[in-house]
C-alpha positions in Angstrom: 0.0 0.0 0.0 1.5 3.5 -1.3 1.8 5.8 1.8 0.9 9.7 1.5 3.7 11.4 0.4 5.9 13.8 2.3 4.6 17.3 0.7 0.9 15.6 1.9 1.0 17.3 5.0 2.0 20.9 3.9 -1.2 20.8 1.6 -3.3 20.1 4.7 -1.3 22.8 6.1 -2.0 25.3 3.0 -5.7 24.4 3.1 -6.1 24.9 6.9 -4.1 28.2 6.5 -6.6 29.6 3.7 -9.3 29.7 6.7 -8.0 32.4 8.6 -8.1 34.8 5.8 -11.5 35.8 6.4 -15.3 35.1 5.9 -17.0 34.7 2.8 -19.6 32.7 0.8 -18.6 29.8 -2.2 -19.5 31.0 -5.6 -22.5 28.0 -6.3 -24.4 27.0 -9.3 -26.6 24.2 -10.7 -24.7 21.1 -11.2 -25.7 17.8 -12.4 -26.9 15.9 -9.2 -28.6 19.4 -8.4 -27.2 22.9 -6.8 -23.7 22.9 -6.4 -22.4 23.0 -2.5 -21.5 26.1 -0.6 -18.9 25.9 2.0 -18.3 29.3 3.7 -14.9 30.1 4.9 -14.7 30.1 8.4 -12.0 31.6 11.2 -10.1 29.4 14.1 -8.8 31.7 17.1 -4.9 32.2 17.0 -4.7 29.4 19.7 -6.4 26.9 17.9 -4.8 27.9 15.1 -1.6 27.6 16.2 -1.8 24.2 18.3 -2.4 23.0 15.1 0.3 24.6 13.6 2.4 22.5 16.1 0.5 18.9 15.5 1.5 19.5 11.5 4.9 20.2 11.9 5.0 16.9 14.3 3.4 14.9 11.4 5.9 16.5 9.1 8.8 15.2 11.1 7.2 12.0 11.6 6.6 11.7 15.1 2.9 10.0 14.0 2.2 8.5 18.0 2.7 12.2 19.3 0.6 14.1 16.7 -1.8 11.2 17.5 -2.1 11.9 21.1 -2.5 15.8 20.4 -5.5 15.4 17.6 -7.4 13.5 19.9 -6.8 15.6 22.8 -8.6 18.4 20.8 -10.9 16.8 19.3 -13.0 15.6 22.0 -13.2 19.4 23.0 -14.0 20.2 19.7 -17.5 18.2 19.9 -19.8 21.8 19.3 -17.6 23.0 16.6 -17.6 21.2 13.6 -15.5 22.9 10.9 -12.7 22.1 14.0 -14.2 18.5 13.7 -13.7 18.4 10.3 -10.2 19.5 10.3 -9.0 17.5 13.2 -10.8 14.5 11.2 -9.1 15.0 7.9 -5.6 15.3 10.1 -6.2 12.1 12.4 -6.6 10.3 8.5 -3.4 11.8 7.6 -1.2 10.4 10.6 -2.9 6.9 10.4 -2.0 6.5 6.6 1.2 7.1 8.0 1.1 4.7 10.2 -0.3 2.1 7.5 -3.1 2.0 9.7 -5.4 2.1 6.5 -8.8 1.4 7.4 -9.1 4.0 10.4 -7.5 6.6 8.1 -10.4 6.1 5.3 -12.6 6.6 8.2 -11.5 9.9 9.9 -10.9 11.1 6.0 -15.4 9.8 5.2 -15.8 11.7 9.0 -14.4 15.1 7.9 -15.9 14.6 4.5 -19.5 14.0 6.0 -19.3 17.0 8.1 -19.7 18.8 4.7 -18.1 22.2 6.8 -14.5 22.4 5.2 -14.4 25.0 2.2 -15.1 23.9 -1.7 -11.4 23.4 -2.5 -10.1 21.7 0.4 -13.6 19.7 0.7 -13.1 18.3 -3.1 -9.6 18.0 -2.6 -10.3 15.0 0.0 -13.5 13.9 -1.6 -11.3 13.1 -4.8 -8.6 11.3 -2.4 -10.7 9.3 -0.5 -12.0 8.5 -4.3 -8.3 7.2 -5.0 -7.0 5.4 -1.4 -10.6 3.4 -2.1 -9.4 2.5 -5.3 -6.0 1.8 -4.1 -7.3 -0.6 -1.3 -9.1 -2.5 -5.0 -12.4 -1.7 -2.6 -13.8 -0.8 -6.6 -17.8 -0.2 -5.8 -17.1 2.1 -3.0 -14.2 4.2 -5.2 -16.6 4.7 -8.1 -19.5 5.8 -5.1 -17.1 8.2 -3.9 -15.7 9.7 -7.8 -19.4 9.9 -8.8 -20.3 12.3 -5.5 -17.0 14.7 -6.4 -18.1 14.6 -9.8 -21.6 16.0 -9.2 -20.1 18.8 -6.7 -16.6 19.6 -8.5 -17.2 22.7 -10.9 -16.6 21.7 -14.6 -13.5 24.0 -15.0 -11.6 21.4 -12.2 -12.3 18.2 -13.4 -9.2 17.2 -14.8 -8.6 14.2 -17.2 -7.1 12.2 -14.5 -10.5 12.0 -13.0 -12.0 10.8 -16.1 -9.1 8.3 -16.5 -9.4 7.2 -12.9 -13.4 6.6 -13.6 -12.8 4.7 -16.6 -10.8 2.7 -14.7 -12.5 1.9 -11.8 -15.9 1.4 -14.5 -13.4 -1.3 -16.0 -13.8 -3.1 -12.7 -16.8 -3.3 -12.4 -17.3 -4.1 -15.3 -18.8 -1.5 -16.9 -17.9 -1.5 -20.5 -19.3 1.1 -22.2 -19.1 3.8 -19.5 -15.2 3.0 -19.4 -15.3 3.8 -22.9 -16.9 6.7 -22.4 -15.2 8.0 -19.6 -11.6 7.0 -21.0 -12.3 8.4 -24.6 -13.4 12.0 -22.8 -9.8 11.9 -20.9 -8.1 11.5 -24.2 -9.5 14.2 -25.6 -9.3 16.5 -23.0 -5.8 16.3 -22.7 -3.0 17.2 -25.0 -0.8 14.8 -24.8 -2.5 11.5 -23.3 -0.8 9.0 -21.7 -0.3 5.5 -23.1 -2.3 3.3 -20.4 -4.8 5.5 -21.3 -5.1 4.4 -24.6 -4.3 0.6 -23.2 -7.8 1.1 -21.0 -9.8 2.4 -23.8 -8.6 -0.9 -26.3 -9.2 -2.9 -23.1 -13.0 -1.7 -23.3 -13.0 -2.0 -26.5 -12.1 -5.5 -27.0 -14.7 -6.3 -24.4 -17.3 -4.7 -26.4 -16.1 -6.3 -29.4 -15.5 -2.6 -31.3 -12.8 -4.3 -33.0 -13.4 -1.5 -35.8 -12.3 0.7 -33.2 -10.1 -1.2 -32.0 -8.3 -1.2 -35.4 -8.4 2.5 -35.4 -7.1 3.0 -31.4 -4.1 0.2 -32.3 -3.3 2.2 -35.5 -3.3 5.6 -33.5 -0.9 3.4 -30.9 1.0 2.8 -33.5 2.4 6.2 -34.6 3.1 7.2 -31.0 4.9 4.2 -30.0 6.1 2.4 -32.9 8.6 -0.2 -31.3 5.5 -1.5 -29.3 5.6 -4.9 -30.7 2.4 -5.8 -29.2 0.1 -2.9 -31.1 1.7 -4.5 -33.9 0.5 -8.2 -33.7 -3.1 -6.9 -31.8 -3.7 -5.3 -34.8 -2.8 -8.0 -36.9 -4.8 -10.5 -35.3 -7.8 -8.1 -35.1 -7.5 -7.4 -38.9 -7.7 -10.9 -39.4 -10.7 -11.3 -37.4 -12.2 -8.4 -40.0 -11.9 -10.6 -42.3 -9.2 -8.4 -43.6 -6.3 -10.8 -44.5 -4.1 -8.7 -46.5 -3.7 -6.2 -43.9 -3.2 -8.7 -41.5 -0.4 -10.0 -42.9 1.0 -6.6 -44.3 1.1 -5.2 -40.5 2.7 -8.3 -39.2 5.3 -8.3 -42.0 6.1 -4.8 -41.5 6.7 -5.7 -37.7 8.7 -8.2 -39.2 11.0 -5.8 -41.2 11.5 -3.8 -37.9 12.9 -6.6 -36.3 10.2 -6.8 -33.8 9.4 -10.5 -34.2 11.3 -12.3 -32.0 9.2 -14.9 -30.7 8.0 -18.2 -32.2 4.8 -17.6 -31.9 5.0 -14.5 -34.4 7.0 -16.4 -36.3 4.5 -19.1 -36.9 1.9 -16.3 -37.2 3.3 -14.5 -39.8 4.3 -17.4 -42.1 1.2 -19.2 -41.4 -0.2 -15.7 -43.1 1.9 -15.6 -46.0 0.9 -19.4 -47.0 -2.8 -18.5 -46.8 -2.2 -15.6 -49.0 -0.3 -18.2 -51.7 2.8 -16.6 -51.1 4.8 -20.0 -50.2 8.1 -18.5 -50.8 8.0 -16.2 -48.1 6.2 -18.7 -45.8 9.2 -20.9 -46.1 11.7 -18.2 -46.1 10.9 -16.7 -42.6 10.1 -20.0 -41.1 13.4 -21.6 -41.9 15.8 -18.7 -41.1 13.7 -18.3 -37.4 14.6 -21.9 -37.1 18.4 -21.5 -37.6 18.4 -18.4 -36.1 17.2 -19.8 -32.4 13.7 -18.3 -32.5 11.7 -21.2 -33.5 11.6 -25.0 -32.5 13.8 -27.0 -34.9 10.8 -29.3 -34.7 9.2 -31.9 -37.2 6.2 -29.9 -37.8 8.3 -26.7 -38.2 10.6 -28.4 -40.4 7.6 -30.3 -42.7 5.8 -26.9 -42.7 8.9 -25.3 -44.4 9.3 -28.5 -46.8 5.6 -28.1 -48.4 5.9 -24.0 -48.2 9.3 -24.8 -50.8 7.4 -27.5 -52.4 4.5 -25.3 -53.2 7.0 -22.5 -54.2 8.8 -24.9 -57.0 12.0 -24.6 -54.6 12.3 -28.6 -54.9 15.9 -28.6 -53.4 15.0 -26.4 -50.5 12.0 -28.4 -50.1 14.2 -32.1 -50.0 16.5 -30.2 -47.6 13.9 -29.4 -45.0 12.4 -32.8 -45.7 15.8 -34.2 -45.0 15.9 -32.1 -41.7 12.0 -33.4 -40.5 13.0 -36.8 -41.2 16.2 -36.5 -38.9 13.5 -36.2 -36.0 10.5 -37.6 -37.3 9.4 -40.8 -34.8 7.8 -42.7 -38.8 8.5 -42.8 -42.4 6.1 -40.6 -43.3 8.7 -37.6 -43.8 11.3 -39.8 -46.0 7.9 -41.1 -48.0 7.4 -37.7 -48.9 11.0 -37.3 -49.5 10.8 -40.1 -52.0 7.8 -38.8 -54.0 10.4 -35.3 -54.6 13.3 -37.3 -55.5 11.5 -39.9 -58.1 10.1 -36.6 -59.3 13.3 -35.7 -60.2 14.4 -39.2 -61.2 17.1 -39.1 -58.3 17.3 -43.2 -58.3 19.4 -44.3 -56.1 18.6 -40.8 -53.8 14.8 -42.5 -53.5 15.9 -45.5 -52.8 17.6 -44.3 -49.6 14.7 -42.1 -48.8 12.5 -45.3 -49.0 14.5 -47.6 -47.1 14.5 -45.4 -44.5 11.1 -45.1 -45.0 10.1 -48.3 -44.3 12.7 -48.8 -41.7 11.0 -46.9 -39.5 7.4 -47.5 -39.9 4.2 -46.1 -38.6 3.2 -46.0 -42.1 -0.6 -46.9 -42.6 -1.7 -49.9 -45.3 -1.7 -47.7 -48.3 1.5 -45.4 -47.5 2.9 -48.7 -47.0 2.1 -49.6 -50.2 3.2 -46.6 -51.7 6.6 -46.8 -50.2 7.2 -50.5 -51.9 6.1 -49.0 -55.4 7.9 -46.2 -55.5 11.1 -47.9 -54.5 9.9 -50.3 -57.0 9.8 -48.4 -59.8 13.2 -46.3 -58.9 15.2 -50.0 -58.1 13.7 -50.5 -62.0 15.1 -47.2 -63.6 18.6 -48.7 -61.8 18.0 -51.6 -63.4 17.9 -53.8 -60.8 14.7 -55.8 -61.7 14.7 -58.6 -59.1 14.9 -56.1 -56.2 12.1 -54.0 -58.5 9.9 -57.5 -59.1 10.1 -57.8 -55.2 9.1 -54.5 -54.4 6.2 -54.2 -57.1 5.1 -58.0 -55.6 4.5 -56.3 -51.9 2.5 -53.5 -53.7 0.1 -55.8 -55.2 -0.9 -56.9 -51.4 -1.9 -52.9 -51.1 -5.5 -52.3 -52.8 -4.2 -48.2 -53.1 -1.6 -49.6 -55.1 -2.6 -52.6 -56.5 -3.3 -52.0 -60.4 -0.2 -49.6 -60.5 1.9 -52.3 -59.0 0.5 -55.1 -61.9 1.1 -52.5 -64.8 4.8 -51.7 -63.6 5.5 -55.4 -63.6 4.6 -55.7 -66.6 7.1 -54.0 -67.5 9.3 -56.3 -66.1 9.6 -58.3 -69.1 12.8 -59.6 -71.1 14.2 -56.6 -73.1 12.0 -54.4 -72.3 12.9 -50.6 -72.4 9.7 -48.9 -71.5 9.6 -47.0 -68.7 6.1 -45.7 -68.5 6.1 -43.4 -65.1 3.9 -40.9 -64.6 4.1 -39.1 -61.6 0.7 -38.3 -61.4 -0.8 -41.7 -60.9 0.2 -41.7 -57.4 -1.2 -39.3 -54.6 1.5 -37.4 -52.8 
């Protein structure tokens, strides 16, 4: 709990001192909860005046215990007087905030306040903090009871932003949505330059209303006054996405990008998960890969298979084999080196495939017809090497595959005495 600050006691000190000046009436209007209070000044005697004098310079010197003693000394005389009352009240809450004795402050501080005797400035001055140590003690309901009675007594020309900010705030608590929205979005423009948890609140209403619209326009606004904020960036992102609006989704994040403002995996993923949607696979793979060998993303197999098809679907076959290569180095089945072999008979890489597709069906975990795959495709490459018994035996366990069984039969009829043909078509088998 924050304790009153040093220069807290000369203020009580400059308010109390304003009352020997004289008599007078409050200026006093029409408000919005009805007429506006009037507080006259009133006059202590010298002696009064000056015991007090001597209780605020103990408080200012911290000797609480003693300061203590002397308020409550004079105020049990002060029981017919209550502008004293008041006073004596507002100084007792002082010196127990001191003390961290928080509870019995806020209650000498509502005491003085109840009187309703000090004068209009020093009256709203402790109105508005008892509005704040409420809301510092998270007591919420009983902060926003105490703002809303300041509010409807304050005169318009000293209600500050803060107090709009600190409403908005404790309306966020409650929750209260849309008068946080309100009360926030009247701070910001009040003030000249606002502050950036002011504009954090109003996205956080925002969001919770779902004014992603808005939201879009609050973020953008974020943006250009604190544009190595790499959160605004992917918030907006994501919200722009939401819209619906995928280009400049993925333009926001990739600007990020270029700033260097990416640095986790998760943005990573983000943003080349974007550019693959967008059927720009080159990119997808490009980023992918280099946050992988850079230490930002999981060398993983899903990573790695992710940046194999992004290649694939680029026409980048050798980067794609590569990262292939790399997801089968930690890939628990054959499915990775399957896929490998599809690239590399593509490319009539023989003897390449036939490694891929031993290790392939080395490993297993491969379901009936990828099984069957595997033993064809090797099949067919161990044929273009000219080895036709290991090709006949391979083609043989793809016939026991019904995926694969009336490719198998036509490859091994190939398999007769001089012959030359070599009929493969790549598209006759499903990738």
């Amino acid at each position: 709990m924050t304790r009153f600050p040093g220069t807290a006691c000369k203020w009580l000190l400059a308010a109390f001192t304003i009352t020997l000046a004289g008599t007078g009436p409050a200026l006093a209007d029409v408000g919005p909860c009805g007429p506006r209070r009037e507080a006259a000044t009133q006059a202590l005697d010298e002696s009064t005046w000056n015991r007090l004098n001597a209780i605020f310079r103990e408080i200012s010197e911290e000797n609480y215990n003693d300061a203590f003693d002397e308020l409550r000394k004079m105020l049990e005389r002060a029981d017919r007087d209550a502008y004293l009352q008041a006073i004596i009240e507002q100084a007792l809450g002082q010196v127990e905030w001191s003390r961290e004795h928080y509870q019995a402050a806020l209650d000498h501080f509502e005491k003085a306040v109840e009187l309703d005797v000090l004068p209009n400035q020093a009256q709203l001055a402790l109105m508005y903090q008892v509005a704040q140590l409420y809301a510092m003690q998270e007591r919420y309901p009983e902060a926003l009871q105490r703002l809303e009675s300041w509010f409807c007594v304050a005169p318009p020309e000293s209600i500050t932003s803060a107090a709009y900010v600190l409403q908005a705030s404790l309306f966020l608590e409650q929750p209260d949505y849309a008068a946080a929205l309100k009360a926030i979005e009247t701070a910001i423009a009040m003030d000249a330059n606002p502050a950036e948890s002011w504009y954090q609140l109003e996205l956080a209403a925002q969001y919770q209303l779902e004014q992603y619209p808005q939201a879009v326009e609050t973020l953008e606004n974020m943006i250009s006054k604190w544009p190595d904020r790499k959160d605004y960036w992917t918030q907006l992102s994501q919200i722009c996405y939401l819209l619906k609006q995928e280009a400049k989704s993925l333009a926001v994040l990739a600007l990020a990008y270029r700033k260097g403002l990416l640095d986790k995996q998760s943005d990573i993923l983000s943003l080349s998960s974007l550019y693959a949607n967008a059927e720009v696979p080159y990119k997808a793979a490009e980023v992918l890969e280099k946050a992988m060998r850079d230490g930002i993303v999981e060398p993983s197999q899903p990573h790695w298979t992710a940046v194999a098809e992004s290649w694939y679907a680029a026409d980048e076959l050798e980067k794609s084999l590569a990262a292939y290569e790399a997801a089968g180095r930690v890939a628990g089945d054959g499915d990775i080196d399957l896929r490998r072999g599809f690239i590399l008979v593509d490319l009539e890489r023989w003897s390449a495939a036939v490694d891929a597709l031993d290790l392939a069906l080395e490993k297993g975990g491969l379901d009936e017809g990828r099984t069957g795959e595997a033993y064809l495709l090797r099949g067919m490459a161990q044929y273009n090497l000219g080895k036709l018994d290991s090709a006949s035996a391979d083609l043989g366990r793809a016939q026991r595959y019904e995926k694969t069984r009336d490719a198998a039969r036509h490859w091994m009829n190939q398999l007769g005495p001089g012959s030359v043909n070599r009929p493969w078509a790549t598209g006759s088998i499903e990738k």
